[in-house]
Rosetta silent file (secondary structure, phi, psi, omega in degrees, C-alpha in Angstrom):
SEQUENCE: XXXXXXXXXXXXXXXXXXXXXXXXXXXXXXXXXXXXXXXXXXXXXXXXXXXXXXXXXXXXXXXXXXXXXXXXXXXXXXXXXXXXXXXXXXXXXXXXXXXXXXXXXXXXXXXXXXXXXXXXXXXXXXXXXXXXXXXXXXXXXXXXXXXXXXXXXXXXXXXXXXXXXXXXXXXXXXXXXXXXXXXXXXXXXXXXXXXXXXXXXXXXXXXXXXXXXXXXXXXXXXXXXXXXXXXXXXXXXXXXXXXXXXXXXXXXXXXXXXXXXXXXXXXXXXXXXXXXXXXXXXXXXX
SCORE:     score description
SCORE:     0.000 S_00000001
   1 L     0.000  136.048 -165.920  150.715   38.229   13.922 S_00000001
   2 L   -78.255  138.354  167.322  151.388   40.661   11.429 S_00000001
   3 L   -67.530   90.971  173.667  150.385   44.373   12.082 S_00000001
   4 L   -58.556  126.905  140.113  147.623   46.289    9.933 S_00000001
   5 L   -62.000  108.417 -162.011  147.964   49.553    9.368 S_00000001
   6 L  -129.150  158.692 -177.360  144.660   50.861    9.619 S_00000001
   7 L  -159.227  149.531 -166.327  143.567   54.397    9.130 S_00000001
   8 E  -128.475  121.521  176.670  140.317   56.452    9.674 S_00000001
   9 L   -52.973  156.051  171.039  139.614   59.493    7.571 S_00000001
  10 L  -133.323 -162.335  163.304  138.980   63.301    9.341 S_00000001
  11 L   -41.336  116.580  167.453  138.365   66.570    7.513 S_00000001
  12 L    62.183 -115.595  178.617  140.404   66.683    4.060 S_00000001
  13 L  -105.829   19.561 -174.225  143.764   65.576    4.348 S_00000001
  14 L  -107.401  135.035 -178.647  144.119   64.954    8.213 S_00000001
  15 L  -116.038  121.455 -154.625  144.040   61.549    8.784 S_00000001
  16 E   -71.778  127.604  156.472  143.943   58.917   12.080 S_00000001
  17 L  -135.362   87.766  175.739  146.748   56.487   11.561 S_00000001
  18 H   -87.301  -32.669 -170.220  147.041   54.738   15.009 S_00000001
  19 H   -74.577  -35.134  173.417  148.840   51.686   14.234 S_00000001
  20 H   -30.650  -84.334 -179.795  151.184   53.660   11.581 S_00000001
  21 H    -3.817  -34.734 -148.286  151.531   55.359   15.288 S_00000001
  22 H  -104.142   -5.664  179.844  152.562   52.532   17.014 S_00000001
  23 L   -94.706  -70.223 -171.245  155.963   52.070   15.113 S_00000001
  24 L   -28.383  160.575 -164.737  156.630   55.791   15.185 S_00000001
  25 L   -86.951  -22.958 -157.575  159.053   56.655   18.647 S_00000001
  26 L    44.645   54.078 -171.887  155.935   59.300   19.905 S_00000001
  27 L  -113.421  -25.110  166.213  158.546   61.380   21.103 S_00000001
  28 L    79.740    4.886 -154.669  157.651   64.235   19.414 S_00000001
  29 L   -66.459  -31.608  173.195  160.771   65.049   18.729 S_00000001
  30 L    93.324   -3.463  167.157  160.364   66.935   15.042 S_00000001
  31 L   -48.253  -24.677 -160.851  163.328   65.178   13.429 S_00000001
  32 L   -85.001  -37.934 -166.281  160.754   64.023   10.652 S_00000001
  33 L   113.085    1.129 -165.899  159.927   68.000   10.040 S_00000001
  34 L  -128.204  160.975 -167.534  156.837   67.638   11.588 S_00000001
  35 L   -78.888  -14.395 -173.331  155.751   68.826   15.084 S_00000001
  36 L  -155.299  153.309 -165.000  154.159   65.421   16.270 S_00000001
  37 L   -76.439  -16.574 -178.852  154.426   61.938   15.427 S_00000001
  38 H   -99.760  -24.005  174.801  150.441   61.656   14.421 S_00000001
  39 H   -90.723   10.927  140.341  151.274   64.434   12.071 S_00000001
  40 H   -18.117  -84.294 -161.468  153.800   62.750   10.485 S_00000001
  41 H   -68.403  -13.302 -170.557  151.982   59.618   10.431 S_00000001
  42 L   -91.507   -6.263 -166.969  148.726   61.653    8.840 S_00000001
  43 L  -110.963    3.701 -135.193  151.151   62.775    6.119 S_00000001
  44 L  -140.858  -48.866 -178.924  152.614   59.572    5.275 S_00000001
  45 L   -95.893  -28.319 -170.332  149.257   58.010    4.578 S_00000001
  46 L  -105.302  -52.057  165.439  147.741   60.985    2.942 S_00000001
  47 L   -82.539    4.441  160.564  150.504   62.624    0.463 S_00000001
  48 L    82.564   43.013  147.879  152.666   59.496    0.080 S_00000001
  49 L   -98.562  152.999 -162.325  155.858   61.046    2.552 S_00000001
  50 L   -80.154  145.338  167.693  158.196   58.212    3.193 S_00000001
  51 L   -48.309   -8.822 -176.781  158.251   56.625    6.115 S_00000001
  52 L   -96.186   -8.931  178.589  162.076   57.095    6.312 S_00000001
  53 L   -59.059  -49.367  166.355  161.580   60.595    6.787 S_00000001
  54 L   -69.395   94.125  174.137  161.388   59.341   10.632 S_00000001
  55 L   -45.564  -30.319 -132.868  164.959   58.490   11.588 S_00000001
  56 L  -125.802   15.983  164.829  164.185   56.229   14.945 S_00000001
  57 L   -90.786  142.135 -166.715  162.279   53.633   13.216 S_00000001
  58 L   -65.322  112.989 -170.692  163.389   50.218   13.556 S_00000001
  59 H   -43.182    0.429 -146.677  164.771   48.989    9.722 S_00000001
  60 H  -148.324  -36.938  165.111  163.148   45.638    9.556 S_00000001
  61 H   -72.243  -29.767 -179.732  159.479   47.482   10.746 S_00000001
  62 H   -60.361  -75.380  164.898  160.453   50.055    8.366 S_00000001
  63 H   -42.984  -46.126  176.907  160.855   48.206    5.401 S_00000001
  64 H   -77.296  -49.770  167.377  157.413   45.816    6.223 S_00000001
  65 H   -39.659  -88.673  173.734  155.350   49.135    7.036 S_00000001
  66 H   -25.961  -34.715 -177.250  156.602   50.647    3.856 S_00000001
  67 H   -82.617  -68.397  156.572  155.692   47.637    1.601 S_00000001
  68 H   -13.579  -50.658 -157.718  152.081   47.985    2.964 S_00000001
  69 H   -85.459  -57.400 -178.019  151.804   51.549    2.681 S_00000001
  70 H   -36.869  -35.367 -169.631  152.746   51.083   -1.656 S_00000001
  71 H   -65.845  -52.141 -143.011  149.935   48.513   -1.738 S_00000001
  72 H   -80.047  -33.809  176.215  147.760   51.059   -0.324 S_00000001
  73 H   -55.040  -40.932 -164.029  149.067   53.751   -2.550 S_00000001
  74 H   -59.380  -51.438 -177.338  148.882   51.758   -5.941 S_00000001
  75 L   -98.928   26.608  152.299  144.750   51.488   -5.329 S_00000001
  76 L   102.424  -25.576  126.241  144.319   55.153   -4.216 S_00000001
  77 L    29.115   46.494 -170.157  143.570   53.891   -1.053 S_00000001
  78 L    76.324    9.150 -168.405  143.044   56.878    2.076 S_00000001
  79 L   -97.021  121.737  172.033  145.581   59.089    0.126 S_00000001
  80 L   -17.069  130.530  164.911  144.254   62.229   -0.345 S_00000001
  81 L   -92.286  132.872  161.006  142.017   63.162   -3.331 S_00000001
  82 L   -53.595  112.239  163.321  142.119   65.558   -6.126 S_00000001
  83 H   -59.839  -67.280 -146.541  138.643   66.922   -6.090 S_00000001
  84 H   -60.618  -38.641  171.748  139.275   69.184   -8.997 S_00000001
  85 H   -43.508  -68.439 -171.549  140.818   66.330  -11.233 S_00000001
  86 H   -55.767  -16.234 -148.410  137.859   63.708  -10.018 S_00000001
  87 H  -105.274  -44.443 -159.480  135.468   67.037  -10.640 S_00000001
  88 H   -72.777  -24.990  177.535  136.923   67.477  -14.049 S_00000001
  89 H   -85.475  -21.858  166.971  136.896   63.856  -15.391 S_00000001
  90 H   -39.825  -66.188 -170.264  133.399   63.843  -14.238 S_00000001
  91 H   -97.243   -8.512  158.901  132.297   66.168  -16.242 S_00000001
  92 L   -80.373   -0.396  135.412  134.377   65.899  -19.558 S_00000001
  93 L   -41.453  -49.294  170.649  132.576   62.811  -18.987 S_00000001
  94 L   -53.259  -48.346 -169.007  129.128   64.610  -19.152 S_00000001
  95 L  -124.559   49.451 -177.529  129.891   66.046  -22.054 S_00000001
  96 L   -90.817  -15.406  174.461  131.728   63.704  -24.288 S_00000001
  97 L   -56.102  -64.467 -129.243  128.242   62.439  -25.625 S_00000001
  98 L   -65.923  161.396 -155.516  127.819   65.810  -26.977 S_00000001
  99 L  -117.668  129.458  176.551  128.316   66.658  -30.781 S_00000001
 100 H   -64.189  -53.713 -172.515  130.298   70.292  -31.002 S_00000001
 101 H   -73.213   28.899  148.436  127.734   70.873  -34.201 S_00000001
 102 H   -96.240  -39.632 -172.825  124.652   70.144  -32.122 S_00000001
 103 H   -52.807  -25.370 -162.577  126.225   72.263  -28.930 S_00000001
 104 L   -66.814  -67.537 -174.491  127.470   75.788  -30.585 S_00000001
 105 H   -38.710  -53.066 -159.773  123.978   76.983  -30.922 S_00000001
 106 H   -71.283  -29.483 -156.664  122.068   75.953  -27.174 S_00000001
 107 H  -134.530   29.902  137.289  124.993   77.640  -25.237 S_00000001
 108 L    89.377   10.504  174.146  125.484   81.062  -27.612 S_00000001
 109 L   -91.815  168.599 -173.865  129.106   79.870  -29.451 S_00000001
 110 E  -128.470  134.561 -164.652  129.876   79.952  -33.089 S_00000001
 111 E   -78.095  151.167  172.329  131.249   76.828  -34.905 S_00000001
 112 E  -138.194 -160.099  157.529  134.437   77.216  -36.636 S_00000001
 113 E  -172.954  128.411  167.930  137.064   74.670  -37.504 S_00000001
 114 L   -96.875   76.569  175.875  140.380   74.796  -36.013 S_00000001
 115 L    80.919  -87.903 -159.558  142.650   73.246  -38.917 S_00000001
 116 L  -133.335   -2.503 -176.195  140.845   69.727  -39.744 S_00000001
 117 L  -113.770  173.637 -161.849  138.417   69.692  -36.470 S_00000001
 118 E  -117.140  124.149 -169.565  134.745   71.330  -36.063 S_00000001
 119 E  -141.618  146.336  176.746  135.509   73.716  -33.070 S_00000001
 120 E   -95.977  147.079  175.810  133.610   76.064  -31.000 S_00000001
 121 E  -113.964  153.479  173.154  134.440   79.766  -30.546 S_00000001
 122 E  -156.059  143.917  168.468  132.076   81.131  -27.222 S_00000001
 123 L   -73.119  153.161  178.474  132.782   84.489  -25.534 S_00000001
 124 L  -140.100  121.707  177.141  133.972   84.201  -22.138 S_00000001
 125 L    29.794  -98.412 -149.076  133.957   87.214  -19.613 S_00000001
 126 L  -126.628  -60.863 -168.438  136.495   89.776  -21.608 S_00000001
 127 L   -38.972 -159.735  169.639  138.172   86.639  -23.738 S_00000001
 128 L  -160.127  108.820  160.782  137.047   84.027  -26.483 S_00000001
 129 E   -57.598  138.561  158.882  137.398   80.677  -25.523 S_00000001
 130 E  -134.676  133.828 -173.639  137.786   77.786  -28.454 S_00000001
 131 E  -104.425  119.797  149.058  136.372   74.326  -27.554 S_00000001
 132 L  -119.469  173.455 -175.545  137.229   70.943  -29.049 S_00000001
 133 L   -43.779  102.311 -136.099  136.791   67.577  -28.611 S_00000001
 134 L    61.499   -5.801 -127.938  138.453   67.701  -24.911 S_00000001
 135 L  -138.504  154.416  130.166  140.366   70.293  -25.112 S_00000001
 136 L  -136.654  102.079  179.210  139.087   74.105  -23.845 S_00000001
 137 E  -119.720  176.993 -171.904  141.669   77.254  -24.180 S_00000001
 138 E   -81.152  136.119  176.865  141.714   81.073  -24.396 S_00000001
 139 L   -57.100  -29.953  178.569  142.415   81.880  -28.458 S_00000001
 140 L   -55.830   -8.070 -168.084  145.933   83.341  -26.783 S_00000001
 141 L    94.623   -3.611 -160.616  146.586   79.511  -26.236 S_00000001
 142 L   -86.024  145.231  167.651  146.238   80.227  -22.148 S_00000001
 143 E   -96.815  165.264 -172.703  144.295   77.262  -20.584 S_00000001
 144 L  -117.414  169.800 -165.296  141.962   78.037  -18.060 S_00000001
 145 L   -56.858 -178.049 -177.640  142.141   76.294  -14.256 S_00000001
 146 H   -75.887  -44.400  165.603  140.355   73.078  -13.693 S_00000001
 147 H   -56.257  -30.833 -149.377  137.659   74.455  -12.216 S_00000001
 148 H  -111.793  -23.816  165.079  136.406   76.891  -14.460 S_00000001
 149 H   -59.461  -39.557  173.639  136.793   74.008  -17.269 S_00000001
 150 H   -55.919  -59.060  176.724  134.154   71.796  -15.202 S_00000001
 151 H   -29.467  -53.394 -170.897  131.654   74.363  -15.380 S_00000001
 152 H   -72.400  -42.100 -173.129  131.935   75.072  -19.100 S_00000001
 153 H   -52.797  -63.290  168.490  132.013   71.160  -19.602 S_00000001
 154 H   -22.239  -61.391 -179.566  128.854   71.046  -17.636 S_00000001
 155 H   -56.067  -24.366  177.500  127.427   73.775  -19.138 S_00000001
 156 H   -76.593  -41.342 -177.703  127.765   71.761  -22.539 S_00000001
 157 H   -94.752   14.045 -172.095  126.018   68.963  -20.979 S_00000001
 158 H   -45.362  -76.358 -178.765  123.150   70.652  -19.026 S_00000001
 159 L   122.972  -11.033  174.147  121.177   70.713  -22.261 S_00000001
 160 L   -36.039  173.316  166.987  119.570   73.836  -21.658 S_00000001
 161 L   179.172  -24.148  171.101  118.485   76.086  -24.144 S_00000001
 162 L   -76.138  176.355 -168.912  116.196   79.223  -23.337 S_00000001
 163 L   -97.352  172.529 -173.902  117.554   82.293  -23.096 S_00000001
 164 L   -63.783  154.206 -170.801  117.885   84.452  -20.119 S_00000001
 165 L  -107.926  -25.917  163.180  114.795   85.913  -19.011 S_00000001
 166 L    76.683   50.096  166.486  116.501   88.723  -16.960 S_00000001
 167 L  -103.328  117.021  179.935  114.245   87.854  -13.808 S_00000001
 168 L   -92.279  136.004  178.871  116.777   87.662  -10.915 S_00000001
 169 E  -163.072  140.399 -165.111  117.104   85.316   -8.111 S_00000001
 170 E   -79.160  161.860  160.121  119.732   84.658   -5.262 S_00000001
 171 H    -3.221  -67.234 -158.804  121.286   81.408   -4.248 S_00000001
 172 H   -53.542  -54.743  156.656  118.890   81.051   -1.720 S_00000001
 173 H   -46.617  -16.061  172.977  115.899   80.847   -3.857 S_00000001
 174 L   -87.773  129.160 -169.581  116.934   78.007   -6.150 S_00000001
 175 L   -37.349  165.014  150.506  115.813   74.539   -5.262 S_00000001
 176 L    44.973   60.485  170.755  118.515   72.131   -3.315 S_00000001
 177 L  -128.600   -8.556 -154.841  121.000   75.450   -2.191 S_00000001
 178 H   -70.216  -58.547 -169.994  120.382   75.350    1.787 S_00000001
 179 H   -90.767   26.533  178.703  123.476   73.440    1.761 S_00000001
 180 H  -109.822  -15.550  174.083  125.627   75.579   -0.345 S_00000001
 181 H   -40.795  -41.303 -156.849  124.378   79.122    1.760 S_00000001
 182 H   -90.024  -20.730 -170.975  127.269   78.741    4.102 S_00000001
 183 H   -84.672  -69.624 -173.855  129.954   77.984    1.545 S_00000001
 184 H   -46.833  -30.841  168.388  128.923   81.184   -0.780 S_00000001
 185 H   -60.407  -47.944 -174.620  128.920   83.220    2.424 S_00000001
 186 H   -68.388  -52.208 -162.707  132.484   81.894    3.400 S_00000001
 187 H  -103.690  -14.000  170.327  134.413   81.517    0.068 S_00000001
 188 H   -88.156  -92.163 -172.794  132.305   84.167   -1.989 S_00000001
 189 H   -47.044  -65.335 -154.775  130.671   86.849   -0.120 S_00000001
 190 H   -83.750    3.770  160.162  132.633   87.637    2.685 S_00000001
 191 H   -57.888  -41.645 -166.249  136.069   87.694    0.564 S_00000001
 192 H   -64.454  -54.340 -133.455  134.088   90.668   -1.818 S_00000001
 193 H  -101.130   -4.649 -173.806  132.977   92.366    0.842 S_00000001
 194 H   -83.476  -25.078 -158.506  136.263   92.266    3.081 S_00000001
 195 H  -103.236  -15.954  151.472  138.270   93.367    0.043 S_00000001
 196 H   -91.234    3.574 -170.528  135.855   95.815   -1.296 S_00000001
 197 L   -77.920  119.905 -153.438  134.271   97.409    1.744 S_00000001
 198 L   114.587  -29.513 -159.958  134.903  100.882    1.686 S_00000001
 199 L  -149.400   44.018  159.625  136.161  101.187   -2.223 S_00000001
 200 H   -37.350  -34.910 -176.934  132.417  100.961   -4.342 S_00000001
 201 H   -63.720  -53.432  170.945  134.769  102.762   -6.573 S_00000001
 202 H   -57.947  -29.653 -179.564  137.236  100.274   -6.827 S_00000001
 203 H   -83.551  -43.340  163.052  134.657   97.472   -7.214 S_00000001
 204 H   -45.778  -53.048  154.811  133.493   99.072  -10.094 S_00000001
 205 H   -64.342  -27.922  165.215  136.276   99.227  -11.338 S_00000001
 206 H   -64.952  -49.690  176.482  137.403   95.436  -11.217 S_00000001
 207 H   -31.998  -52.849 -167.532  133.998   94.965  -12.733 S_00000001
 208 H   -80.471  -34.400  169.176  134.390   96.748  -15.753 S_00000001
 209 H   -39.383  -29.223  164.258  137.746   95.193  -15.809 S_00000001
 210 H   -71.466  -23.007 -164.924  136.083   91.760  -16.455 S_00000001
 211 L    86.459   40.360 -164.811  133.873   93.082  -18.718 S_00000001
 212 L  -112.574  165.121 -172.044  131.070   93.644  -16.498 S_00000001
 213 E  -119.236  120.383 -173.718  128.769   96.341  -17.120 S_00000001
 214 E  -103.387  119.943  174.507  127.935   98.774  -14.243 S_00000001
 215 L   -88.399  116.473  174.262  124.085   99.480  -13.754 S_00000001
 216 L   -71.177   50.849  177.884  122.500  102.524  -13.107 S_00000001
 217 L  -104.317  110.393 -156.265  119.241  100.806  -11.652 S_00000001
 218 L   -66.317   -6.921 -157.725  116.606  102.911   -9.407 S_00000001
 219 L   -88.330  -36.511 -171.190  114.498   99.673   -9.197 S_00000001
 220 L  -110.824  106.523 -157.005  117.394   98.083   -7.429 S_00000001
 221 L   -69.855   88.347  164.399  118.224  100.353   -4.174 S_00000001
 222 L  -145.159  172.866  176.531  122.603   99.760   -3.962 S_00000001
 223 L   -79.102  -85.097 -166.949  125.522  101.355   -4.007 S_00000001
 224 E  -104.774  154.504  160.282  127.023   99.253   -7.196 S_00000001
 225 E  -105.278  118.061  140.970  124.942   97.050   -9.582 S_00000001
 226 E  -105.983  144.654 -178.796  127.163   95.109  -11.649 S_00000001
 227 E   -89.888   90.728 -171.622  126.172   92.943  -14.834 S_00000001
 228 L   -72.516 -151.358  160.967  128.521   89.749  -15.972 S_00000001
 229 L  -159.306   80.034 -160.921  128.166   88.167  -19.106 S_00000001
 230 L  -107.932  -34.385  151.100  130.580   85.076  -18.228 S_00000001
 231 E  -136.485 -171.663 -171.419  129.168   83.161  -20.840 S_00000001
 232 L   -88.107   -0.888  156.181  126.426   83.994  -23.042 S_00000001
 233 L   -79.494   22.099 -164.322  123.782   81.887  -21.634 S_00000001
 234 E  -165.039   61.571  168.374  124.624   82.880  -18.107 S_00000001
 235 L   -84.402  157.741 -167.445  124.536   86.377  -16.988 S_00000001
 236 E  -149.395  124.527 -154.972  125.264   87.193  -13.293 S_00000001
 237 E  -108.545  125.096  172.649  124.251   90.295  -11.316 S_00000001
 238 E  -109.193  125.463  147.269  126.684   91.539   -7.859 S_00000001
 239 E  -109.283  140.055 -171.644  124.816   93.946   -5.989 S_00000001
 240 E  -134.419  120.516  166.369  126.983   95.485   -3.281 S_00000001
 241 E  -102.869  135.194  179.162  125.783   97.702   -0.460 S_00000001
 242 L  -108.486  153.946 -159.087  128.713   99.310    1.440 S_00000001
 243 L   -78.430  140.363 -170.507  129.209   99.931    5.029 S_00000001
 244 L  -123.447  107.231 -160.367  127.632  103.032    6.491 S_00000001
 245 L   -87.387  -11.813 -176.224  129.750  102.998    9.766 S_00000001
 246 L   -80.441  -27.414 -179.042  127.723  106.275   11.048 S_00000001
 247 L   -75.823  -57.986 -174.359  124.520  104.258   10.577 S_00000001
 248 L    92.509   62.148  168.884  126.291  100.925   11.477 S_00000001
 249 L   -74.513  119.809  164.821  125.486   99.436    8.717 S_00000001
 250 L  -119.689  155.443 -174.789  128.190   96.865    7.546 S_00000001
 251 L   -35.533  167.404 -164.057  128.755   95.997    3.946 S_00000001
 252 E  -164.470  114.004 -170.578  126.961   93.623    2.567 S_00000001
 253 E  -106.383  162.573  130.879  127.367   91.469   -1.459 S_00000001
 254 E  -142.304  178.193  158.484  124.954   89.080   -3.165 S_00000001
 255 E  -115.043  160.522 -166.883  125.074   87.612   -6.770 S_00000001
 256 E  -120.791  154.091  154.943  121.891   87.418   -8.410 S_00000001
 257 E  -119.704  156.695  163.328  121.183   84.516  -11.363 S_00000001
 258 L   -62.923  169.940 -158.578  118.775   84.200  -14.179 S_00000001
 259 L   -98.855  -14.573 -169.666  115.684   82.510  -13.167 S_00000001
 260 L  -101.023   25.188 -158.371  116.451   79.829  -16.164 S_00000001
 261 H   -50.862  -77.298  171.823  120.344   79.521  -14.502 S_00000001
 262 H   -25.996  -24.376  174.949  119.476   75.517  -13.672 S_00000001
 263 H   -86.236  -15.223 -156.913  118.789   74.741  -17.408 S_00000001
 264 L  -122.256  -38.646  171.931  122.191   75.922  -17.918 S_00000001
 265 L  -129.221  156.597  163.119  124.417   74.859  -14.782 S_00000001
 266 L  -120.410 -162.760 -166.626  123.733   72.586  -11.960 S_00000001
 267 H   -99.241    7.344  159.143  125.053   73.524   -8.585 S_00000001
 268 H   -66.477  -45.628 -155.880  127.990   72.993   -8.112 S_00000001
 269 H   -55.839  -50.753  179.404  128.702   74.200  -11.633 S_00000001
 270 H   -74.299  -32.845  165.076  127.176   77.854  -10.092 S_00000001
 271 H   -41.847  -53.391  169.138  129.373   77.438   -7.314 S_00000001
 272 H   -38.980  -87.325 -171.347  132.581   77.097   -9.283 S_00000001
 273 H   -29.101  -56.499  167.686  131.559   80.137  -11.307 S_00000001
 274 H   -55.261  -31.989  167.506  130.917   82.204   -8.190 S_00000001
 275 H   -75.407  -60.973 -171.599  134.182   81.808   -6.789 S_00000001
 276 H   -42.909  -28.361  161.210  135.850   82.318   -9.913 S_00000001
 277 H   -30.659  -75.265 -172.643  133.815   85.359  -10.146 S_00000001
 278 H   -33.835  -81.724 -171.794  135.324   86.301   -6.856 S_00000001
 279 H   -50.120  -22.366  148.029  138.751   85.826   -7.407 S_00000001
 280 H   -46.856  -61.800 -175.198  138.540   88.067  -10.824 S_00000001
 281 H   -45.917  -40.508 -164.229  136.956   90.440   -8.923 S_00000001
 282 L  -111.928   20.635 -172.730  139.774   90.443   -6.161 S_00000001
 283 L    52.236   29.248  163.055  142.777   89.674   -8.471 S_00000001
 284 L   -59.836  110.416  175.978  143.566   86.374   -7.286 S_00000001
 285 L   -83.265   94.572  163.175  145.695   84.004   -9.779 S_00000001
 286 L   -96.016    0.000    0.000  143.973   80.846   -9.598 S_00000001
C-alpha cells in the first residue's frame, strides 16, 4: 500500500510531517543542515527544500516521496503562506471597483494625470505618493512595502468621507480590538518604548523627522505629544510618558486615533499603519 504523506499544520511555518518522518533515517545526524530530522521534514513541506537535501534516503522512496510532495506544491497545499501577498491581493481587490475621479476627493488627494492616465497625487507622512490604476509609488519612483500598500488600498475602499473630528481614542476603545490589544502591545508599544525609554528627546526628534508635529498640550499630562498626518484623512497621536526610575515609574506609549478612524480604515488596516508607524519611528528598513 502506498504511503501518504500527511501533514498537520502548527504555528506559522512549523509543520508535523510524521510520515515524511518515517522515510527520513531519525538519526539526527545534521547532514541535511538541520539539527533534527522533524525539522528537516517541517522544511521540506513548508518552503519547498528538496528532499535530497537528506543524503541516507533510500533512491526509489526518494524519488516516490518527491513526486508527491510537487503535487502538493503545484496546489499550494501546507506550504507556507505569504500573508502580505494574500493581504495585498485582497485588498487591490477592494479597491479595483473604485474610480480614481470619484476617490481623490473622500481620502484628501488631488487628481492629476500621469502621461495618458487620471492619477492621484495624496500626501503621505513627509512624501507624495501617486496612485494609479494598481500601481502606488513615492513621486521619487520608490515603491512602498506591501504592507503599507494594503492599507492605502483599503483606505480607497473604506468609503469614508468625514473629516477628522480631532476627538481621540485608543485601540482599546474601538469596537472588535480586544483581540488586537496584545499584538499592539507586542509589535508596537513595547518596541517604542524599549527604544525610546530614556531619550523623550530623541523621540521627538524621529517624530519631526516623519513629519510629525510635536504638541505642547497642558490638557494632555506627557512627556511628548506627537501629531502624524500619515495620510490626510488619518491623523495619529503617540503620547509617551517616560520612565521615572526614582518614582518607579516605567515608560509607558499609546497611539491615539480619530474617533471617525473606522470610516477610513478597518482593523487590520490600523494595525499595519501602527507598526509602520513604529518602525519610522525606530529606523527600521522594512
Amino acid at each position: 500500500m502506498k504511503r501518504k504523506l500527511h501533514c498537520q499544520g502548527e504555528d506559522h511555518a512549523l509543520i508535523r510531517c510524521r510520515s515524511l518522518s518515517k522515510i527520513l533515517p531519525k538519526t539526527n545526524c545534521g547532514d541535511c543542515g538541520y539539527s533534527t530530522c522533524f525539522a528537516f521534514a517541517s522544511m521540506v513541506v513548508s518552503e519547498k527544500l528538496p528532499l535530497k537535501n537528506c543524503p541516507h534516503i533510500d533512491s526509489a522512496l526518494l524519488e516516490s516521496a518527491q513526486k508527491e510532495l510537487d503535487a502538493q506544491y503545484a496546489i499550494g497545499k501546507w506550504t507556507k503562506k505569504d500573508m502580505a501577498a494574500d493581504a495585498l491581493q485582497w485588498a487591490k481587490e477592494r479597491a479595483a471597483s473604485m474610480k480614481i475621479m470619484e476617490v481623490h476627493e473622500r481620502i484628501g488627494g488631488r487628481l492629476i494625470k500621469d502621461g495618458d492616465e487620471d492619477a492621484i497625487e495624496l500626501p503621505y507622512f513627509r512624501d507624495t505618493l501617486i496612485i494609479k490604476s494598481g500601481t502606488i509609488v513615492k513621486t521619487n519612483g520608490e515603491t512602498l512595502n506591501r504592507w503599507e500598500q494594503v492599507f492605502i488600498y483599503n483606505h480607497m475602499a473604506q468609503g469614508g468621507k468625514q473629516l477628522p473630528t480631532g476627538k481621540w481614542k485608543g485601540l482599546v476603545e474601538l469596537p472588535n480590538t480586544v483581540s488586537k490589544m496584545k499584538s499592539m502591545k507586542e509589535h508596537v508599544e513595547a518596541p517604542l518604548i524599549e527604544h525610546f525609554k530614556g531619550k523623550s528627546r530623541e523621540l521627538c526628534a524621529a517624530g519631526e523627522a516623519i513629519g510629525g508635529k510635536v504638541l505642547h498640550d497642558e490638557e494632555v499630562k506627557a512627556d511628548v505629544v506627537l501629531l502624524f498626518s500619515p495620510l490626510p484623512r488619518i491623523p495619529v497621536m503617540l503620547v509617551f510618558w517616560d520612565q521615572d526610575l526614582e518614582e518607579g515609574f516605567g515608560a509607558e506609549v499609546k497611539l491615539l486615533f480619530d474617533e471617525t478612524i473606522l470610516e477610513h480604515l478597518d482593523i487590520e488596516s490600523i494595525m499595519f499603519l501602527s507598526e509602520r508607524i513604529k518602525q519610522l519611528l525606530c529606523g527600521e528598513s522594512v
